[in-house]
N, C-alpha and C positions, 0 to 999 in steps of 0.2 A: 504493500500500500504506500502511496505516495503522501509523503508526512505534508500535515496540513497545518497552519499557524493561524490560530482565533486570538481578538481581542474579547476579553469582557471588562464591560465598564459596571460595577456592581459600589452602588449611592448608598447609604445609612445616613441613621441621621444627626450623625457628629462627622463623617467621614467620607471621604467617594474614594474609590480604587481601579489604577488599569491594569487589570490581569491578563497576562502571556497563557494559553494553551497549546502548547502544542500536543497534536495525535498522531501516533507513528505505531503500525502494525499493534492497533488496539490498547497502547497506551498512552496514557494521560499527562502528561507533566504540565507544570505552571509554576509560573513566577510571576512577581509583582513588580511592573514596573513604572509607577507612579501611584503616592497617594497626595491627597488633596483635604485639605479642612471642607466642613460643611456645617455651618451653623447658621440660627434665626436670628435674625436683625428686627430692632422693634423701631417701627417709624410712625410715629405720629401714635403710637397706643397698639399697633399692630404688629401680627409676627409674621413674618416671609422669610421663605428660602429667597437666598442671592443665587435663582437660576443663573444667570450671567455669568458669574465667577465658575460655578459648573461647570460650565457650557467652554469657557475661556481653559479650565483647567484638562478638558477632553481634548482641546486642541494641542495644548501643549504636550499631552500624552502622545498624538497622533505623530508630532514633531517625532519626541524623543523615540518612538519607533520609526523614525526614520530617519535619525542620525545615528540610534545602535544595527540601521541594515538590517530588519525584521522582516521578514516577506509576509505580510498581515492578509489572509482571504477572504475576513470577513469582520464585523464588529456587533460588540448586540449589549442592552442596557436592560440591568434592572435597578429599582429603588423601592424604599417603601413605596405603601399602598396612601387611598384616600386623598389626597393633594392633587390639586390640577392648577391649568394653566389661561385663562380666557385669551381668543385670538381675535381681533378687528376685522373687517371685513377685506381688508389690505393684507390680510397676515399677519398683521404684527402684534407682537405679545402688548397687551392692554395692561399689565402690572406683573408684577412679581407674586409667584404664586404664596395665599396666605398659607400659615402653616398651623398645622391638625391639633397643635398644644396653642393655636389660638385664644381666649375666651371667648369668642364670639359664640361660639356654640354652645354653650353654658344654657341649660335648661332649656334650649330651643327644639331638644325632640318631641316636648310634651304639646310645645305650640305646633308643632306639625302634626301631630298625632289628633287634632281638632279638625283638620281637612281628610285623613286617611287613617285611620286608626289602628293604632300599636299592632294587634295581630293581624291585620290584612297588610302594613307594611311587609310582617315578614311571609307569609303566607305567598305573598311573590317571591320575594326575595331568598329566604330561609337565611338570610343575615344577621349577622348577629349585632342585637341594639348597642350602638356607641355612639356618645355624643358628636364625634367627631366625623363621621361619616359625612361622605360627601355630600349626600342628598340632604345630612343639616346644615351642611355651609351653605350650600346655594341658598337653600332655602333663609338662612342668617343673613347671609347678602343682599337677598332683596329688602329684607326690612330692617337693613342697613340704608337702604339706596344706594349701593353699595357699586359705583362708576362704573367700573368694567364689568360687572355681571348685567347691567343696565344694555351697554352698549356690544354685550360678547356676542359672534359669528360661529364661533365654533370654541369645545372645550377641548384641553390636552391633558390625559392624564402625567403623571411627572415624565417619566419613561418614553411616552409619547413625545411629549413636548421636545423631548432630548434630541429623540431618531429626529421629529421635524426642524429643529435645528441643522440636524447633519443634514439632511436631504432635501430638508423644501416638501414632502409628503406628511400626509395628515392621516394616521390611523387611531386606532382605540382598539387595543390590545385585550384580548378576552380575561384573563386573571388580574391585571390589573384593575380593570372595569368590574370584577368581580366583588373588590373589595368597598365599593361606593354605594352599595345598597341601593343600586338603581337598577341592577341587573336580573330580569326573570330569571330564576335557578333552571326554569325545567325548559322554554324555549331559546336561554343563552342569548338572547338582545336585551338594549334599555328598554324600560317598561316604562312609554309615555306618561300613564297616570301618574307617576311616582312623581315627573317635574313639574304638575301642573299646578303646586302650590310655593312652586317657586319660580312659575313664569315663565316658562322654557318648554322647547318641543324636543321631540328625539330628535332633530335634526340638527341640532346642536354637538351633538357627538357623529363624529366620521363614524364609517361601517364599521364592524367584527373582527375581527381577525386574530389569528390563531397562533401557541407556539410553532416556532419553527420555520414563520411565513415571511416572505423577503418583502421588505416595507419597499426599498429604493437603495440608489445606489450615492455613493457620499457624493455631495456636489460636489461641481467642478470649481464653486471659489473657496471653500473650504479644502481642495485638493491641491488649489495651488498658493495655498495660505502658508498649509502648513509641507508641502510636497509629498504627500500621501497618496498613494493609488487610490481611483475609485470605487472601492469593493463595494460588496452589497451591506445596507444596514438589515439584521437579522432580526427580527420580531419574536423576542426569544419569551419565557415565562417572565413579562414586564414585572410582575410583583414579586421581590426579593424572598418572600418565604416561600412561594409556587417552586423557583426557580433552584431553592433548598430543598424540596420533596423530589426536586426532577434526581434529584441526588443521593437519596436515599438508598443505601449499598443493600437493600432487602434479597431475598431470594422466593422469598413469594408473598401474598400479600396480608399473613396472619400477622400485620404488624402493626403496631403504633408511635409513631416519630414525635419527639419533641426539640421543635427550631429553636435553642437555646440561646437567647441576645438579650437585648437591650427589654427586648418581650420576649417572653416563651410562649409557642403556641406547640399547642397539644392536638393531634387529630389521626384521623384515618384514611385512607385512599380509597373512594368509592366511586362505581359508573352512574350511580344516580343521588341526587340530593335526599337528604332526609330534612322532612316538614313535617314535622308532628306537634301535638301539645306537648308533648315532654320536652324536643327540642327548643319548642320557642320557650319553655318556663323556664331552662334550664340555661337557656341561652347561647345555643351553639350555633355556631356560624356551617354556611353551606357557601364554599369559596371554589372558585375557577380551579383549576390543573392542566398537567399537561395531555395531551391527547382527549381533550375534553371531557376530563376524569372530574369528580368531585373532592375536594378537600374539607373533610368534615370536620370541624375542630374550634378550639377555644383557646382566646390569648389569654394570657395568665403575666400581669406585671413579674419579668424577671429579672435581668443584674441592673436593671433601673435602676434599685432600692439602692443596690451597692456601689455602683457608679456614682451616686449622690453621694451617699457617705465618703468615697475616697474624696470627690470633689473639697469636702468641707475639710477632711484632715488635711488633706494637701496646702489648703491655706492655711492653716494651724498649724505648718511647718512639720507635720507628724506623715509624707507619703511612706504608702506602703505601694510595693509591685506585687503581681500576680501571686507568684509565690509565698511572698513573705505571706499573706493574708491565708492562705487557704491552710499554711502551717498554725499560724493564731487558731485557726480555728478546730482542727485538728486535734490541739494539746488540749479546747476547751472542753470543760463539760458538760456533757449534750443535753437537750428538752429540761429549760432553767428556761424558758421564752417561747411563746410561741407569737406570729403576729400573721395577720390574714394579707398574703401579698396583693390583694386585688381591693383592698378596702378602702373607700375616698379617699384617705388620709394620708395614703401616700403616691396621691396621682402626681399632682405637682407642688408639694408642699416648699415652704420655703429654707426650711430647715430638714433635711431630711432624719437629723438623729435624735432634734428634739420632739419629731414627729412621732418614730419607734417609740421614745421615751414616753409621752402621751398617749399613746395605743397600749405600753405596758401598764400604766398607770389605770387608764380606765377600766382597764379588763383583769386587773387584781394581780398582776404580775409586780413584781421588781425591776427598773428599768435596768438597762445594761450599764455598765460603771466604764465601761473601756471599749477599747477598737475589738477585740478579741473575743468578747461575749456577744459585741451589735454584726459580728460576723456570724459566728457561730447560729445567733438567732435567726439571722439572714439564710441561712445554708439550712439549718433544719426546718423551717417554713416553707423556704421553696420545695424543699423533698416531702412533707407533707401535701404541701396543695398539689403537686403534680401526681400524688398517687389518691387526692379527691378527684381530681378530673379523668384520670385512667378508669378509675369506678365506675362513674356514669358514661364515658365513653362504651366503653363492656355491654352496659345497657344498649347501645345502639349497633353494634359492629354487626354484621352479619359473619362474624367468624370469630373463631378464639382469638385472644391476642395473646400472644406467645412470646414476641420481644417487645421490646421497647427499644427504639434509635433515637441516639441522640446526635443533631447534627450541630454546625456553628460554632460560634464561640464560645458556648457552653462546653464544650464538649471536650475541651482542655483542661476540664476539672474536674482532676478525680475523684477530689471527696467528695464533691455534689454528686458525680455518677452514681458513686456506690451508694452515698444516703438514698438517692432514686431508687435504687435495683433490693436493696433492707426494706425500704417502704411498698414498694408495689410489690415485690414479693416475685420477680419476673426476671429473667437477665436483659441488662440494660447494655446495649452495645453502642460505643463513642466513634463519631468520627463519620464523614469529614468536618474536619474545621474549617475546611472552607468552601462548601457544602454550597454556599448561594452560589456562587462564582464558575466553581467545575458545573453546576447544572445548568447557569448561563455559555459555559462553552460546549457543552456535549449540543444542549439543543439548537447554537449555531451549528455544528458538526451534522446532528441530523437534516438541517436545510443545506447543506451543502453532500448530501447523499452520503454521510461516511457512517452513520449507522442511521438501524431502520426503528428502532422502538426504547419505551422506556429502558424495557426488557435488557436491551444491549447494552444501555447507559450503565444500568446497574451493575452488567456482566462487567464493563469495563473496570467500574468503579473500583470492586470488589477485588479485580487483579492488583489493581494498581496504588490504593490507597491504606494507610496503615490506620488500623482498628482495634479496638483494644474491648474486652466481653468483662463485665463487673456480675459474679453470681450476688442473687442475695444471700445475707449474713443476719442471725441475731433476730430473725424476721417477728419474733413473739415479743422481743422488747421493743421494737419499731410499731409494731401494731399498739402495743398498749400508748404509747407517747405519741400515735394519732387518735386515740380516740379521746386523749387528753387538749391535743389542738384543736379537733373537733368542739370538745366540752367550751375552748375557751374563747376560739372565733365563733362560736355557733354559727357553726355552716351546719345546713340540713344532709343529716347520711344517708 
């Protein structure tokens, strides 16, 4: 086989990355070669991504692969979900897209839910309710007055907006759109009614289109900007978690994967959505895939909580690195805290440790005295809630789940693996860590004919990447110290 060289440009939302793939006789290698800040800027009371700086910082990548002689076949973008871009009727971007930790959408589902009500939203959709979804920004917007939604021609989800930068084409990428709770789960288009209490018709969003689909090819002033061949831009799984399942090293599909980041989301690989009352009480989302698979699953606040905490020691002169931290916690001793990772209190608080402390207080606990105990709490909460959400997942799976994947940047931490694999009582297998990125290049790889199905991705995968299997341990002490997290978040068993 004739070795092939992908870019993926794979956006989070502190960071954006340009990753090298190369595929030669069925294996994978990658390297990174360029990363890029990516942060919200508040102007006037609002928060926006600086697309531009993106967008300037992709060019520069394109450069630097053409000053290190890369022979590049092809390019493909993912990013979070929910955010988009308003276009004028000229093309041109109308503002900076706002961003999803906005306030704007602050109790505005409930005023939507007066034109379309709560369960017939999802009933379309099978989406799972968040403030932040797209269909409440828009709809925030208008009763904002809000300039460019007033004046918008067409929308660009982030991913979208990107390729339309490289190419001058306008598409709307099926798993990204998946995540705006505008998208029928069971016919795969926008669902008119959904905009119509925010003003807007389906024609506001360009057509469908699928992983793996070739949008266009890079312009020609973009090509000779930065001296980049014209390759194709690849319409790969636009939503950075989709793009993570494409990745997914399984061997068949008795499994359940958790995308470990900045959010962990929890789900399962199905050909059809599940809409039931249990899913909507329970609140599961029904999200895009590749091959127009279903992603059944629920986000779960992950090392958010802790990302916050180092943020705050780090100006307290006190940083800890990866390592240092998971050894803190390690030495500590275990189920002294429990805190519910998903509870308002720590969406966007301003302090993140005196938040902890607060939630330990009111719910009869001790709060944490040190970095070492506010980890430790941190690590055995998140391996709690993720083995409440594998329970009620079970409830809907139509098969056993037998592993548990964990892909990301979780999945560099052992002691969370194995707390995981003690609490679910299940072997938790780690890896890849960079799980968004290879799924964004295998599924350029599939548009460019070099394999034919998930199937193969994962064969690849599985060759080619190192994986590490955590058994459970101790599993009768883990059960009793969930049903004491249970007792003290009161979550319903």
């Amino acid at each position: 086989m004739k070795q092939h060289t992908m870019l993926a440009f794979d956006l989070g939302a502190t960071s954006g990355r340009g990753i090298i793939g190369t595929l030669n006789n069925n294996r994978l290698e990658t390297y990174e070669i360029s990363r890029f800040p990516n942060r919200v800027i508040n102007i006037h009371g609002k928060l926006y991504w600086n697309l531009l700086s993106i967008f300037e910082s992709m060019k520069e990548t394109l450069a630097e692969c053409v000053r290190r002689k890369i022979p590049v076949d092809s390019i493909g973008i993912d990013t979070w979900g929910v955010d988009f871009v308003y276009l004028g009727k000229d093309g041109s971007l109308l503002s900076m897209p706002r961003a999803y930790r906005d306030p704007y959408t602050e109790r505005i589902p409930e005023q939507y839910f007066t034109h379309i009500p709560r369960e017939e939203v999802y009933r379309i959709t099978g989406t799972q309710i968040m403030n932040f979804n797209s269909v409440y920004q828009l709809y925030a917007a208008r009763k904002e007055n809000y300039a460019p939604h007033l004046h918008a021609d067409k929308i660009l989800f982030i991913p979208d907006a990107l390729a339309y930068l490289l190419t001058g084409k306008c598409v709307c990428e099926y798993t990204i759109a998946s995540t705006a709770q505008l998208l029928n789960a069971r016919s795969r288009e926008i669902e008119p009614a959904l905009l119509q209490p925010a003003g807007m018709g389906k024609d506001v969003f360009p057509g469908i289109v699928f992983p793996g689909e070739k949008i266009g090819l890079l312009s020609e002033l973009i090509s000779r900007e930065t001296g980049f061949p014209r390759v194709p831009v690849i319409s790969v799984a636009g939503h950075d978690t989709a793009s993570a399942i494409a990745a997914v090293p399984a061997q068949d599909e008795k499994f359940a994967y958790l995308s470990s980041g900045t959010w962990s989301l929890m789900g399962i690989e199905l050909e059809e959505p599940i809409i039931t009352k249990d899913s909507y009480r329970m609140n599961f989302t029904n999200e895009g895939g590749i091959e127009g698979t279903i992603r059944f699953l629920k986000n779960i606040t992950g090392m958010w909580i802790l990302e916050e905490c180092l943020k705050i020691w780090k100006r307290n002169d006190k940083p800890y690195d990866y390592e240092e931290i998971i050894l803190m916690a390690q030495k500590e001793k275990p189920f002294q805290r429990f805190i519910d990772p998903d509870s308002p209190t720590f969406a966007c608080p301003k302090d993140m440790l005196k938040a902890i402390a607060e939630y330990c207080s009111e719910t009869g606990q001790l709060p944490p005295e040190n970095g070492a105990e506010t980890v430790r709490c941190i690590f055995d909460s998140l391996a709690m809630k993720y083995n409440y959400v594998l329970g009620r997942l079970k409830k809907f799976a139509p098969f056993p789940i037998e592993k548990l994947h964990i892909i990301g940047g979780g999945a560099k931490n052992p002691l969370l693996n194995q707390f995981t694999a003690n609490t679910t009582g299940i072997p938790v297998i780690s890896g890849p860590a960079e799980a968004t990125a290879i799924g964004n290049l295998l599924l350029q790889a599939k548009a460019l004919g070099l394999v034919e199905n998930r199937h193969d991705m994962r064969r690849i995968i599985r060759n080619g990447i190192r994986m590490e299997t955590f058994m459970p341990v101790e599993t009768d002490k883990w059960q009793k110290a969930y049903r004491e997290f249970l007792n003290i978040t009161r979550l319903e068993e």
